[in-house]
Wavefront OBJ file of the C-alpha trace (Angstrom):
o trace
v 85.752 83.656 75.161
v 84.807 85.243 78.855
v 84.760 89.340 78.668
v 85.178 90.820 81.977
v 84.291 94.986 82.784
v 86.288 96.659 80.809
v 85.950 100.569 79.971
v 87.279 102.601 77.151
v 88.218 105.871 78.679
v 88.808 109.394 76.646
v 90.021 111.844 78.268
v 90.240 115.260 75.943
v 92.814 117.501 76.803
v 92.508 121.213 76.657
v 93.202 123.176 74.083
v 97.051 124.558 75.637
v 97.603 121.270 77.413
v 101.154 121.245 75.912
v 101.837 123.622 78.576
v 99.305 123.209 81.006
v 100.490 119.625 81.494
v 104.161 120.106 82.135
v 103.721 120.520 86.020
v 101.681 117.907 86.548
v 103.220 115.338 83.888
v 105.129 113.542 86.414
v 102.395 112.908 88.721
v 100.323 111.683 86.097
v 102.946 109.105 84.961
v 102.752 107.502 88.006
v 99.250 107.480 88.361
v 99.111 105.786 84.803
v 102.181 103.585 86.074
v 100.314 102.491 89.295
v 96.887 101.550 87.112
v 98.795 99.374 84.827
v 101.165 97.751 87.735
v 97.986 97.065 89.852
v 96.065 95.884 86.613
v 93.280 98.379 86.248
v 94.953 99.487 82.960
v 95.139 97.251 80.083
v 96.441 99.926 78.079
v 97.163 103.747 79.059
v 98.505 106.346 75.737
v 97.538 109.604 74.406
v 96.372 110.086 70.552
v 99.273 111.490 68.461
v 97.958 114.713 67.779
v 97.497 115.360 71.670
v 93.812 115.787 71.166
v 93.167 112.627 74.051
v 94.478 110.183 76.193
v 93.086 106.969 75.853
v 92.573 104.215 78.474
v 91.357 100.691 78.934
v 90.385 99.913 82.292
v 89.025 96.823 84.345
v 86.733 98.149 86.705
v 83.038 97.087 88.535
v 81.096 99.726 86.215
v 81.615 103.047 84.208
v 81.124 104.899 87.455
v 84.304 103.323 89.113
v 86.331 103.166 86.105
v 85.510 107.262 85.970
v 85.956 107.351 89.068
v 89.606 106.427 88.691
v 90.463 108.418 86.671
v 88.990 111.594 87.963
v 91.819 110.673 90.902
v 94.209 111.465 88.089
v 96.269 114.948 88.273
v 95.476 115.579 84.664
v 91.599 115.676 85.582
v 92.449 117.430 88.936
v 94.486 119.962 86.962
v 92.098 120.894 84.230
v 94.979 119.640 81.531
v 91.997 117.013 80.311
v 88.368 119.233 80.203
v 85.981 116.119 79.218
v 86.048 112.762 80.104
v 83.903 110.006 78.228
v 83.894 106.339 79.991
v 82.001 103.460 77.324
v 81.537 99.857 77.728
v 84.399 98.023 76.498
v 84.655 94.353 74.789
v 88.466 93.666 75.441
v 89.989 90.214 74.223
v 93.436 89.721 76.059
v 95.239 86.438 76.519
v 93.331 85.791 79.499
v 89.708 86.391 77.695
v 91.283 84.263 74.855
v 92.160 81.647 77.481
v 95.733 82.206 77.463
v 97.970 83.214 80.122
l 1 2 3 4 5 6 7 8 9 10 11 12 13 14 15 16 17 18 19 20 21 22 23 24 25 26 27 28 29 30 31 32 33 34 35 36 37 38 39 40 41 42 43 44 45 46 47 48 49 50 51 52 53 54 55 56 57 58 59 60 61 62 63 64 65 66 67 68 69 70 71 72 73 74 75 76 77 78 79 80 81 82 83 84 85 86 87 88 89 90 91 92 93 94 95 96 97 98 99
């Protein structure tokens, strides 16, 4: 099995992001949309309870997969206050050696 970077990314969203997202939810679809088209996302969701999103990204280091997602109009917007970016052991069908 061959790992490549990967990054778990948590982004925790403020406490009235309900609201403080709804401008800015759009543009942050397609910045999730673009990620996993392009194949920096693996994975891209938020936590049920709304209290994070939660990423998996292929990027060079932590710094560019933050990086990334600080270009995102949820972090731009202050709907996500804290973002926490940790090394990531992701087994997809290409890791596995499956395409």
């Amino acid at each position: 099995m061959r790992f490549e970077p990967t990054f778990l990314v948590t982004a925790t969203f403020a406490a009235d992001a309900v609201t403080r997202r709804e401008p800015h939810r759009q543009a942050h679809l397609a910045h999730v949309e673009a990620l996993l088209a392009d194949g920096t996302a693996l994975l891209a969701g938020a936590r049920a309870d709304l209290g994070a999103s939660v990423l998996v990204l292929r990027a060079a280091d932590a710094t560019a997969a933050r990086s990334r997602i600080e270009q995102d109009p949820y972090w731009q917007h202050r709907v996500w206050t804290g973002i926490e970016v940790v090394d990531y052991l992701a087994a997809t069908p290409q890791s596995l050696g499956r395409s």
